[in-house]
N, C-alpha and C positions, 0 to 999 in steps of 0.2 A: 074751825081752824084747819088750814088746809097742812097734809103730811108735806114733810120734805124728804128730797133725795137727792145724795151725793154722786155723780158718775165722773168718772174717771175716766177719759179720754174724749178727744173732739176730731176723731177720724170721719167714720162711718156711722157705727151701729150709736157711739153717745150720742151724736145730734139727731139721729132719726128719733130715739129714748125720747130726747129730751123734748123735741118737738111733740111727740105724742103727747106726756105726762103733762106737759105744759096745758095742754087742751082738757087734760081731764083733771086738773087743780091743784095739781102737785108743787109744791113751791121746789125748784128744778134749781139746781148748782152745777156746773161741771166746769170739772178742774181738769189740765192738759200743760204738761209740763213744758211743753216748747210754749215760745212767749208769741206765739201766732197761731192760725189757721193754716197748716203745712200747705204748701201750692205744687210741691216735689208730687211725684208717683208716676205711674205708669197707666199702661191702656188696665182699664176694668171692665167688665160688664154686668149688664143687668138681663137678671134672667127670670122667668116662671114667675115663683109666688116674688122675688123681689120687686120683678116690674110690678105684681100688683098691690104692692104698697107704695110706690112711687104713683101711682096712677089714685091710689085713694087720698095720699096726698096731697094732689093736683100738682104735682112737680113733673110727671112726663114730658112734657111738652119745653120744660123747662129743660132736663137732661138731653132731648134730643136736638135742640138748637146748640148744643156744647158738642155734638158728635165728633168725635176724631176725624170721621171721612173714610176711616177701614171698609174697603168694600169685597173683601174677601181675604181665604189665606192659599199660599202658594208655597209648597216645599223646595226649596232650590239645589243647584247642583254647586263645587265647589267655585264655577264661574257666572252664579247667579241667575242662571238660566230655569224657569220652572218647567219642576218635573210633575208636579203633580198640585190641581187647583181646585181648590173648593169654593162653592160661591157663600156669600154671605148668608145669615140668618135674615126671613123675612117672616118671622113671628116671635112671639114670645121666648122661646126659648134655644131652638135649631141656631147651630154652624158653628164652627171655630171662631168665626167674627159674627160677636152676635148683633141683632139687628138695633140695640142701644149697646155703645161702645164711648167710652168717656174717661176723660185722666182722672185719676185719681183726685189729684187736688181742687180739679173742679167741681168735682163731686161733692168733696168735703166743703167747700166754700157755698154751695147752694143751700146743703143740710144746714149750715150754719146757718146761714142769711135765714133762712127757714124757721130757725129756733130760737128768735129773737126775743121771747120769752121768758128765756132760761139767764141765769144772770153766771156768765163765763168767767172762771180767771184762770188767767192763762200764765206763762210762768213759774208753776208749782206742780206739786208731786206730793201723795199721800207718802207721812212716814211710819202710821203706826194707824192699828185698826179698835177698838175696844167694843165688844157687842157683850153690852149687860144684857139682853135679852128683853128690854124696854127699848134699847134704840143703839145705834152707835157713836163714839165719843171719837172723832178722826183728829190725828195732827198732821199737822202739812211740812214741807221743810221753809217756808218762808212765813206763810199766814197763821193765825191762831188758830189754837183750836175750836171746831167747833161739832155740835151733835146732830145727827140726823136719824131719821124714822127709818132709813133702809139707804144702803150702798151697792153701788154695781160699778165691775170692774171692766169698761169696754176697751182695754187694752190690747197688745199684739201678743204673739206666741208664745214669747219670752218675757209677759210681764213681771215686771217689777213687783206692784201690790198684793199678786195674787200668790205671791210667796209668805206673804203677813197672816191669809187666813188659811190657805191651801200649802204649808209647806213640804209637803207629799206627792206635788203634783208633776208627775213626769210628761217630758216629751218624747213622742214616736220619730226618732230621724229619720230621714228619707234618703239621707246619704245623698245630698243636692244641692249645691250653693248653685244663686242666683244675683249677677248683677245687672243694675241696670243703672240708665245714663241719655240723656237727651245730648243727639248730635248734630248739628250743621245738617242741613237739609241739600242734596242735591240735586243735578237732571236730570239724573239715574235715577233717581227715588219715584217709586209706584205708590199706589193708594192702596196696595195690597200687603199683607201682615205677612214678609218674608219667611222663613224658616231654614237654617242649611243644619241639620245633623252631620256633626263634623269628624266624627270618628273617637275614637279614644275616650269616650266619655266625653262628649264635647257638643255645645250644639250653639249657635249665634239666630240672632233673630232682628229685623228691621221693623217697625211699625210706626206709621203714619199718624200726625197728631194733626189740630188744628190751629197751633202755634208756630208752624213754617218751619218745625224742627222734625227730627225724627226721634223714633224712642226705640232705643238698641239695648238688647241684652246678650249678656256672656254666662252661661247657665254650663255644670261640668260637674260629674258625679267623683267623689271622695272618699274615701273610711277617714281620714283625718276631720277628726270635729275642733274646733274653736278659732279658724280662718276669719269669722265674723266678728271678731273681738279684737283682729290687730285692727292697728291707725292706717291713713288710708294710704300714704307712700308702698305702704306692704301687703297692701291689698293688690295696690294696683300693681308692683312687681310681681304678685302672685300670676295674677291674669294676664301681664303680657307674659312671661314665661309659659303661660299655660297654652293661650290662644299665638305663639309666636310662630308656628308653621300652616297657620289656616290662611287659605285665601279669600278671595270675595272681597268683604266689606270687611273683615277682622284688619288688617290696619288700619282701617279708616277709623273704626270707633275706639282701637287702641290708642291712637291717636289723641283722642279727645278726650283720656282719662282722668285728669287734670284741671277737666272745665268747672267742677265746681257742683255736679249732677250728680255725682256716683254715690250710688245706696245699692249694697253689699248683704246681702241674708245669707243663711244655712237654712234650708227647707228641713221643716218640719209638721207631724201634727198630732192637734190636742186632742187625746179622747181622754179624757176624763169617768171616772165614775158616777161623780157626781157634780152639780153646776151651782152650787150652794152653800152657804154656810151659815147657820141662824141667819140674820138679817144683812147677809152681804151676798150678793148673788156675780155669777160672772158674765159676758155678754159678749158674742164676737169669736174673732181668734184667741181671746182669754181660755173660750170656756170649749170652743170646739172646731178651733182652725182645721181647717179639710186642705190646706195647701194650695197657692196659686197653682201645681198641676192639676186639681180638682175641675178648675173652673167656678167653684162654687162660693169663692171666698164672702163676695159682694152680698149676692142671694141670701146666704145665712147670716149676715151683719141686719140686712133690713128686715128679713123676717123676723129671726130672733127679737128687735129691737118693737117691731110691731105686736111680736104674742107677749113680748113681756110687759108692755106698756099695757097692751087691755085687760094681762090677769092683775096685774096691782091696781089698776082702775076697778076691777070688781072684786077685791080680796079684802076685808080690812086688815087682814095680818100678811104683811111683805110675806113669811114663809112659807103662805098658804098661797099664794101667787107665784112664789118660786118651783113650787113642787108640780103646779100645771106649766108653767112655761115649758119645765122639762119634758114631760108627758106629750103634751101637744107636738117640740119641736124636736124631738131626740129621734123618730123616724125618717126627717128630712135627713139632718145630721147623720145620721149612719150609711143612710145613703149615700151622701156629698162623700164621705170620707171613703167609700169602697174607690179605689182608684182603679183605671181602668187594667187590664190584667199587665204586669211586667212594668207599669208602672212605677217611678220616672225615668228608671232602667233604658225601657222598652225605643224611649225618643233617643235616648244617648250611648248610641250603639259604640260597642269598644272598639271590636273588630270588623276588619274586612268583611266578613260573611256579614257579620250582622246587620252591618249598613246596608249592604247589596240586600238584606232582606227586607229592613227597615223602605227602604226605596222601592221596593215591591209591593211592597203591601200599602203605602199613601198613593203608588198610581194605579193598585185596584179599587182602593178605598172610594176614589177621586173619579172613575169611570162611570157614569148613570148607570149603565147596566148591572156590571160587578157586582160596584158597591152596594146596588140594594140587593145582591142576591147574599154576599159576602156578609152584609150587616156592619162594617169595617165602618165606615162613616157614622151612621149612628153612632157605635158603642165609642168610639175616640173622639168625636164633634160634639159630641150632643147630652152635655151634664144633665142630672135628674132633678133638674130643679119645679119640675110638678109634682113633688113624690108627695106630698101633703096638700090638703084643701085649708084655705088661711081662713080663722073661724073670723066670724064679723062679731065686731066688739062697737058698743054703746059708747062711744068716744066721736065728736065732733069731729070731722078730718079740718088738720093743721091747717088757718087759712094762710 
């Protein structure tokens, strides 16, 4: 009789899970409370050991036909003019723009199609968790209850369920709200990943999709936390007030706050003690968000979703699987999370100086010569996403 398992979210890291587990016999459920496959997000990237679970799954080739078009990043000045260019990633894991570059929602819509296996319902939400120490007893807010042999929680930073089994668990804020929003595409628009550090705690960015749109964000550092919890009229009067004296592109995507696109965060990240609880384990930005400043978000969703899938494939007890996943993946993880020094400070300069500094140091970073004397491009471009070797696990790769 094959085990079953409940995962809770159909972002990232649950359908990578679920596509694995499925291969190795796991009768696979996952539950996602929006009543679709999200097609919303921004640019992601796939980096190190991620690519190399994409590639054992034979999806590369499939992520790279989705490509954005990103062919490098360019720091600009307040009239859009670059001051300083970096060229794309042409390996594994090198560049600001790495050399697999893909929206978010595409990403998720591939995992899915992928995990055709897993029998999905979508529209629901865990409400309650019960782990007798034989298995878990879940109730849903719509569906009945029912029991499974191990739960994992692949949700975002601020999940909901991981409050049921983890109510202890804090978050590290980074003092950084982050919006973003697909805008009308123009004949000004480059195939290159804008950046203007705007002063005042302030920075705007353009990036390139494959949808004939662009993908703008409005990123701005705060001590007030709970921005991300008003509705969105008040968001968006937040941001034009906030971004109402930048030039550039900041009317332009002010403009389009309205369109229907805008998804609003407060940066944060998970370090956790622990990634576990008897037979309910967490996975993702649940259990160790490193922060879209990171770079690292994607990486640790596929890895993660990969060591965890082959220690329950060789565990008979989920908590004897839970306790290697950690072991295995919590070196990556500490890594991803060391942000780089001044970090997310460092990009969103207050003052005058700082900016004149900040502009200093991306057109040393950005010079061939400097920057490899300086180290500046490495240590800011270039996430540590080969800090672990991904063990091979006795699991069929997903056809």
């Amino acid at each position: 009789m094959s085990r079953s398992i409940l995962i809770s979210g159909a972002s990232i890291a649950g359908p990578t899970l679920a596509s694995w587990l499925s291969r190795a016999g796991w009768a696979v459920t996952v539950v996602e409370r929006f009543d679709h496959v999200r097609e919303q997000g921004q640019n992601i990237d796939v980096r190190g050991v991620g690519r190399q679970v994409i590639r054992r799954m034979g999806l590369e080739d499939a992520v790279r036909a989705a490509h954005t078009g990103e062919t490098g990043t360019d720091f600009v000045d307040e009239h859009g003019r670059a001051i300083a260019a970096f060229a794309g990633g042409t390996d594994d894991t090198s560049g600001g723009t790495a050399e697999l570059e893909i929206l978010r929602g595409q990403f998720a819509k591939i995992l899915h199609a992928h995990s055709k296996d897993a029998e999905y319902v979508f529209g629901d939400q865990i409400t309650a968790l019960h782990d007798d120490g034989a298995g878990v007893d879940v109730e849903f807010r719509q569906g009945s209850p029912r029991r499974f042999d191990a739960v994992v929680l692949a949700e975002g930073l601020r999940s909901r369920s991981r409050a049921l089994v983890m109510p202890d668990a804090r978050i590290d804020e980074l003092g950084l709200y982050n919006a973003f929003l697909a805008i009308s595409r123009t004949g000004d628009d480059t195939d290159r990943w804008r950046v203007l550090p705007c002063g005042r705690g302030r920075l705007l960015s353009l990036r390139p999709d494959n949808l004939g749109t662009i993908q703008a964000s409005l990123s701005f550092t705060s001590d007030v936390r709970g921005l991300d919890r008003l509705g969105h009229d008040d968001v968006a009067a937040v941001l034009r007030a906030t971004f109402a004296d930048v030039g550039w592109a900041a009317p332009r995507v002010l403009a389009e706050l309205d369109n229907g696109s805008l998804y609003f965060e407060d940066i944060g990240q998970a370090k956790l003690a622990e990634w576990s609880r008897g037979r309910v384990a967490l996975l993702g930005d649940a259990a160790y968000c490193a922060s879209p400043v990171s770079g690292m978000g994607t990486t640790l969703a596929l890895a993660g979703a990969y060591v965890l899938a082959g220690e329950l494939a060789g565990h008979d007890d989920p908590r004897d699987a839970f306790a290697r996943y950690e072991q295995v993946l919590r070196p990556l993880v500490t890594k991803a999370q060391q942000l780089p020094p001044g970090a997310p400070q460092i990009a969103h300069p207050r003052s005058r100086l700082q900016l004149a500094a900040f502009r200093t140091a991306v057109r040393v970073g950005s010079s061939p010569l400097l920057g490899r004397v300086s180290g500046l491009a490495g240590r800011f471009m270039t996430p540590p996403a080969e800090a672990i070797t991904l063990p091979e696990y006795p699991i069929p790769a997903p056809a």
